[in-house]
C-alpha positions as CSV (number, residue, x, y, z in Angstrom):
1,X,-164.2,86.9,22.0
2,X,-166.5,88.9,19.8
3,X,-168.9,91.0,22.0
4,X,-172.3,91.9,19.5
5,X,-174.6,94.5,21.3
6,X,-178.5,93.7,20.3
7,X,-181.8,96.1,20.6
8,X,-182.2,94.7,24.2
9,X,-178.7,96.3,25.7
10,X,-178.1,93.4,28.0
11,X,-178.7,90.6,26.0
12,X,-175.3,90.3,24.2
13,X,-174.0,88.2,21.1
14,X,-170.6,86.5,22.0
15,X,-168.4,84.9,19.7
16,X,-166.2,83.0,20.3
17,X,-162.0,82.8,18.4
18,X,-162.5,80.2,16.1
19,X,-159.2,78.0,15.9
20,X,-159.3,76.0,12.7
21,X,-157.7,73.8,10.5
22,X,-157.7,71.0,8.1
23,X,-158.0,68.8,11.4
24,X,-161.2,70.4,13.2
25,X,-161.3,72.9,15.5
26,X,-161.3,74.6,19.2
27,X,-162.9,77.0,21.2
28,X,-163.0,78.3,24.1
29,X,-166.5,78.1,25.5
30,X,-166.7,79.8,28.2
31,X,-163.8,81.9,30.1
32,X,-165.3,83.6,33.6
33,X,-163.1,86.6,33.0
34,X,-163.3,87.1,29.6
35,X,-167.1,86.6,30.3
36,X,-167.4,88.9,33.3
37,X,-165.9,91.7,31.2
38,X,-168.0,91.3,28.2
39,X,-171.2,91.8,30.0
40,X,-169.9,94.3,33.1
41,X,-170.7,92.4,36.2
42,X,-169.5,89.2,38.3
43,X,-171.7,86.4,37.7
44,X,-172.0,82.8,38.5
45,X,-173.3,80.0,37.1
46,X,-175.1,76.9,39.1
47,X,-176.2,74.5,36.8
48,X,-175.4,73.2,32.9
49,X,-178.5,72.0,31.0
50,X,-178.7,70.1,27.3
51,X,-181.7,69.9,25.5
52,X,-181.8,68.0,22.3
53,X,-185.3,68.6,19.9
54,X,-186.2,67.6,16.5
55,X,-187.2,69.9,14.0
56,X,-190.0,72.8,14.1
57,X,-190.4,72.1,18.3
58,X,-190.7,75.7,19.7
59,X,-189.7,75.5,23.7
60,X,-190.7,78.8,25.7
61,X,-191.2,81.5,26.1
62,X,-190.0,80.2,30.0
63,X,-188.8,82.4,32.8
64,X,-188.9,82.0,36.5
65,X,-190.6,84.7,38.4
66,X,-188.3,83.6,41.5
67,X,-184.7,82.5,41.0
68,X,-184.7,84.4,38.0
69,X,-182.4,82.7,36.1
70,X,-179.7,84.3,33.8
71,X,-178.8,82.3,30.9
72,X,-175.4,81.9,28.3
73,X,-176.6,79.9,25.6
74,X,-175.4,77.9,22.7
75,X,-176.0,75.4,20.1
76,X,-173.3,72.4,19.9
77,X,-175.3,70.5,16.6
78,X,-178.1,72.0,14.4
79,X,-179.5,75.5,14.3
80,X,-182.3,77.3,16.4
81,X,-183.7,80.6,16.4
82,X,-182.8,82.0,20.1
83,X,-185.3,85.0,21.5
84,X,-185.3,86.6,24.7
85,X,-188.1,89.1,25.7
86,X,-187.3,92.2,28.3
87,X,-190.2,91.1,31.3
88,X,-188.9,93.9,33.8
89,X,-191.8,96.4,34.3
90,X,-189.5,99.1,34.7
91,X,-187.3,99.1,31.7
92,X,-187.7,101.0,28.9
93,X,-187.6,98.0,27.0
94,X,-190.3,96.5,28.7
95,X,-192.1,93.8,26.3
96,X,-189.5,94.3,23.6
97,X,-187.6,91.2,21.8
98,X,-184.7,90.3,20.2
99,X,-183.6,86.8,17.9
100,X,-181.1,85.6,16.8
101,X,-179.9,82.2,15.1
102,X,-177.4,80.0,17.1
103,X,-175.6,77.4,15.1
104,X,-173.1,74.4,15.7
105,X,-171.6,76.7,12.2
106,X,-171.6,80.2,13.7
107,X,-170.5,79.4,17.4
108,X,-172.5,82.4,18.8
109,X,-173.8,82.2,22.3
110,X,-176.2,84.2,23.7
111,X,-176.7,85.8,27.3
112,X,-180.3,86.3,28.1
113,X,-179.7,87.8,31.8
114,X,-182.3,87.3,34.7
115,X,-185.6,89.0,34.3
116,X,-186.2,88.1,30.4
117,X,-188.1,85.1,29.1
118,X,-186.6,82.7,26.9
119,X,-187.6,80.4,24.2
120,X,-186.1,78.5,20.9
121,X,-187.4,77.1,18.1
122,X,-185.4,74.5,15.8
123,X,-184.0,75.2,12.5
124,X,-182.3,72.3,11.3
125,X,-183.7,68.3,11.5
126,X,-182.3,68.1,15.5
127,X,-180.3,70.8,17.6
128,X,-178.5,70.2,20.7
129,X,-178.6,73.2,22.9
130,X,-176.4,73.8,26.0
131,X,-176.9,76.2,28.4
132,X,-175.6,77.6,31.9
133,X,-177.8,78.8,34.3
134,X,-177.0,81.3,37.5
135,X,-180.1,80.2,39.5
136,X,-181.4,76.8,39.5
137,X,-183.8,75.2,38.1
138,X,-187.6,75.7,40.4
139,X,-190.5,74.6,38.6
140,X,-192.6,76.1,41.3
141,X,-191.4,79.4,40.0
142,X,-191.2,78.7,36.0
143,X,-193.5,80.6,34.0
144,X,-194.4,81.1,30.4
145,X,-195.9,83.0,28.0
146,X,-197.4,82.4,24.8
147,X,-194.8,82.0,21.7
148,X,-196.9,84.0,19.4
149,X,-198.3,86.4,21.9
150,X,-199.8,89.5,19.6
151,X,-198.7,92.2,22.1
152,X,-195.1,90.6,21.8
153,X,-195.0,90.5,17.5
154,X,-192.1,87.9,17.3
155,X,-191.0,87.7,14.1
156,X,-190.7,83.5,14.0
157,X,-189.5,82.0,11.3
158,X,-192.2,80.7,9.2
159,X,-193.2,77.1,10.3
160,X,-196.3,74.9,12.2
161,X,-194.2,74.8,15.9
162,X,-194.3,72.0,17.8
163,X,-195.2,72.7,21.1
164,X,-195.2,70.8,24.9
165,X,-198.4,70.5,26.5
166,X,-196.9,73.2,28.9
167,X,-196.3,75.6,26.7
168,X,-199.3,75.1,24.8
169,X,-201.0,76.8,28.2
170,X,-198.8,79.3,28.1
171,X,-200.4,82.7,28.9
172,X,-200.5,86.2,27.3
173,X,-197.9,88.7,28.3
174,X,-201.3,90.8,29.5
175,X,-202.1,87.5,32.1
176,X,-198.4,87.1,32.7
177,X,-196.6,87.8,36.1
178,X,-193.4,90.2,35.4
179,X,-190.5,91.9,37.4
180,X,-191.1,94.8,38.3
């Protein structure tokens, strides 16, 4: 596995050793050692979600201000563009972003770890995007804030996003609540 450092230091690129031939293909898609290594700490995961959205929809930016949820992400058809924002008060990178495209082509995976918000938006005409969770899932705790928050400056790709009713209420980062 390919290990890509980002901007954010914690949120990390992984890629996986491609086998290929005429036939197809295999992966390894997740290894708990060669995972634990990669980003320096013993973690565990509790719950496996799959999401499948048509193109343009734009889920997040979601976090959960308890159970904090770390995620390892991936898309297994299609293409989104993958951001997670840095929502820990006391980090230098406080409010800062990274994005990057996940692919059923490219393989990557992306770790966004607890204490960053997280949000998608699809690329090709329907993506189906897996991902592990350490904490589960408490919509009592879920927040979000708004996709194209000014004080944020994502660089989206250029579309009209499709949004949920939820995340259409989203709030500014100002309004938000954070880790401290």
């Amino acid at each position: 596995m390919n290990v890509i450092k980002t901007a954010l230091s914690e949120v990390l690129i992984l890629e996986p050793t491609i086998f290929g031939d005429e036939r197809g293909f295999f992966q390894e898609s997740y290894n708990k050692k060669a995972f634990d290594k990669a980003i320096g700490t013993n973690t565990s995961f509790v719950q496996d979600n799959h999401s499948r959205s048509k193109k343009n929809i734009l889920r997040g930016l979601h976090y959960q201000i308890k159970q904090p949820q770390g995620k390892l992400v991936r898309v297994v058809q299609g293409s989104v563009f993958d951001v997670a924002v840095d929502l820990r008060k006391s980090s230098a990178t406080f409010a800062q972003w990274v994005g990057v495209e996940l692919s059923s082509d490219n393989h990557r995976q992306m770790w966004v770890p607890p204490g960053f918000a997280h949000g998608f938006l699809v690329l090709s005409e329907q993506a189906d995007f897996l991902y592990k969770t350490t904490d589960y899932y408490a919509p009592e705790y879920e927040c979000s804030i708004c996709w194209n928050d000014p004080t944020l400056g994502i660089n989206w790709p250029e579309c009209t996003p499709i949004l949920s009713s939820k995340d259409e209420q989203a709030v500014t980062l100002t309004n938000a609540k954070v880790f401290e």
